[in-house]
N, C-alpha and C positions, 0 to 999 in steps of 0.2 A: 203802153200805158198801164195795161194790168195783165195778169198771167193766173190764167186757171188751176185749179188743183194738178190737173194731167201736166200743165205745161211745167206747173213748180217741180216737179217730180223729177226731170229734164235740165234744172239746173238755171230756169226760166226764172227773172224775180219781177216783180212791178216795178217798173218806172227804167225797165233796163232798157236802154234803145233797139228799137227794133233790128238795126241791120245785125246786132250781136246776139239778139232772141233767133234769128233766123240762120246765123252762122251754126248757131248749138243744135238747133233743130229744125233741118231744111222739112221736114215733113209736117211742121205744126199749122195747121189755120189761122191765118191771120185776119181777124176783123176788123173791119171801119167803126172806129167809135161814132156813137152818135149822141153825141154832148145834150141837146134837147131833150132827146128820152131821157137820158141821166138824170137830170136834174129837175123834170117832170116827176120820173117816179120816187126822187128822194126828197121832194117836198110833199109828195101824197104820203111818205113814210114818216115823216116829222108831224105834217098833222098828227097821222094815225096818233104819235107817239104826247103831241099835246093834248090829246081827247082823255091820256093817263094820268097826268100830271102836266102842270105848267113851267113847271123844272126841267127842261131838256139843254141841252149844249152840245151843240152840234160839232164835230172834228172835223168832220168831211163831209165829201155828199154823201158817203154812207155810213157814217160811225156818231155816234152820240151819247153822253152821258143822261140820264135819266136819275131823280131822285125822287124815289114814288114812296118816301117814308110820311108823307101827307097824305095821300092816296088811299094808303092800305086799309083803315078803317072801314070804306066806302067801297073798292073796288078788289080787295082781297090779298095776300100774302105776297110781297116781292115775286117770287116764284110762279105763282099765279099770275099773276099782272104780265110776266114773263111771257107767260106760254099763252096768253091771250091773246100779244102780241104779235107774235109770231106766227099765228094761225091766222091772225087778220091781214097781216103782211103777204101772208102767202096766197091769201084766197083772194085780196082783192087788186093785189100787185103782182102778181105768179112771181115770186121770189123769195128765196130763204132767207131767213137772218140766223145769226148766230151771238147769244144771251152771255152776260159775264154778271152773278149776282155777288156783290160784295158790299162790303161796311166802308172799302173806301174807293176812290176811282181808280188806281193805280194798281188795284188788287181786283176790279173787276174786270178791267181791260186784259190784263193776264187771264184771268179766268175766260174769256170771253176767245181768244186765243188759242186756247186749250181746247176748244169744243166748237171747233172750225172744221169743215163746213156744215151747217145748218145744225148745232148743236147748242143745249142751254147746263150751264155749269155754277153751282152755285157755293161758292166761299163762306163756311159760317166764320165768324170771330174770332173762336176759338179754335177753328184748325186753319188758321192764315201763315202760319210759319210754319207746320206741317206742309201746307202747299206751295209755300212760299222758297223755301231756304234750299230744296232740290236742285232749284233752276238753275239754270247756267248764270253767270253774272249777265253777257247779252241781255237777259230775260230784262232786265231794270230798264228803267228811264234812263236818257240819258248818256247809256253806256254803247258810243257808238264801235267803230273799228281800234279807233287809237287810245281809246282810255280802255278796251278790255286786251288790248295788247301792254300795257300799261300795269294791267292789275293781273295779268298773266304770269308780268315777269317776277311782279310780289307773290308770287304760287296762287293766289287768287282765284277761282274757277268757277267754284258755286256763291248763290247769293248766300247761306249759311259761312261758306268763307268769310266772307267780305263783312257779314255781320259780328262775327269772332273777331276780327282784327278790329284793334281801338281806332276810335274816332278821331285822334291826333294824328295816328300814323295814317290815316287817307288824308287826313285834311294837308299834312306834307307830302305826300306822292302825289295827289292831285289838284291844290287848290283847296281855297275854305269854303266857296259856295259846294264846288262837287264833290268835294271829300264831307262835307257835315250832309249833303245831300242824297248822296249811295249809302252812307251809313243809315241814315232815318228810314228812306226805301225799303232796305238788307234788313230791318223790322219791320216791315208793313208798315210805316208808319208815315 
């Protein structure tokens, strides 16, 4: 179901079936999920996160968007708001989160990524392509196995690649939704 930092280490990923977790590494501990606690403690986490703003949008039972740009006057700086967060999550949940602050979703979930586990990262505006265009194309939305072998064979690698290359020529190696799509991404956009 999911795979700890030690286990990713090992070559272990989420969602990979257990008798192949267990082929890779006969030495690993294997837990019983217990679905109830889960989802007990990622609705006390969503509260927490509605007592910041009324803007939350949940991905999962543990991953949410946040838009505390109403907030801040009242409750303090993106950043702030952040590490409030996270100190209340931890003291009254015993569990870490890990923060992605950006100007858009798709650039805080990266960011949020980056500063995994229990870590807060925060993207300004103006260094979003600085942060941005290193990545590997992977890094994007989107780009799962067969479109970044795809944009491999076009030399393709990083998201600065992808964003060099015109918006015509993805829109014919991949399609017009996902070629106009990677393109606007491969700028933060």
């Amino acid at each position: 179901l999911s795979a700890n930092y030690a286990a990713r280490k090992l070559g272990i990923r989420a969602a990979m079936p257990v008798s192949r977790a267990k082929r890779m590494a006969p030495q690993a501990i294997f837990v019983h999920p217990h679905h109830e606690k889960y989802s007990e403690v990622s609705a006390n986490v969503m509260n927490i996160f509605h007592t910041y703003t009324p803007l939350v949008e949940p991905l999962s039972l543990d991953e949410a968007f946040l838009d505390v740009t109403g907030s801040q006057r009242l409750k303090g700086s993106g950043r702030e708001i952040a590490q409030r967060i996270r100190e209340e999550v931890a003291v009254t949940q015993g569990i870490t989160c890990s923060v992605g602050i950006a100007s858009t979703k798709f650039i805080a979930k990266l960011a949020s990524q980056h500063c995994k586990p229990n870590g807060l990262l925060e993207i300004a505006p103006d260094r979003v392509l600085e942060f941005l265009h290193p990545l590997p194309v992977s890094a994007i939305w989107g780009v799962g196995p067969k479109t970044a072998e795809s944009l491999e064979r076009l030399g393709l690698r990083t998201v600065e690649d992808l964003a060099q290359t015109p918006r015509s020529t993805l829109i014919r190696a991949l399609g017009e939704a996902a070629g106009a799509s990677l393109y606007e991404l491969a700028w933060g956009r």
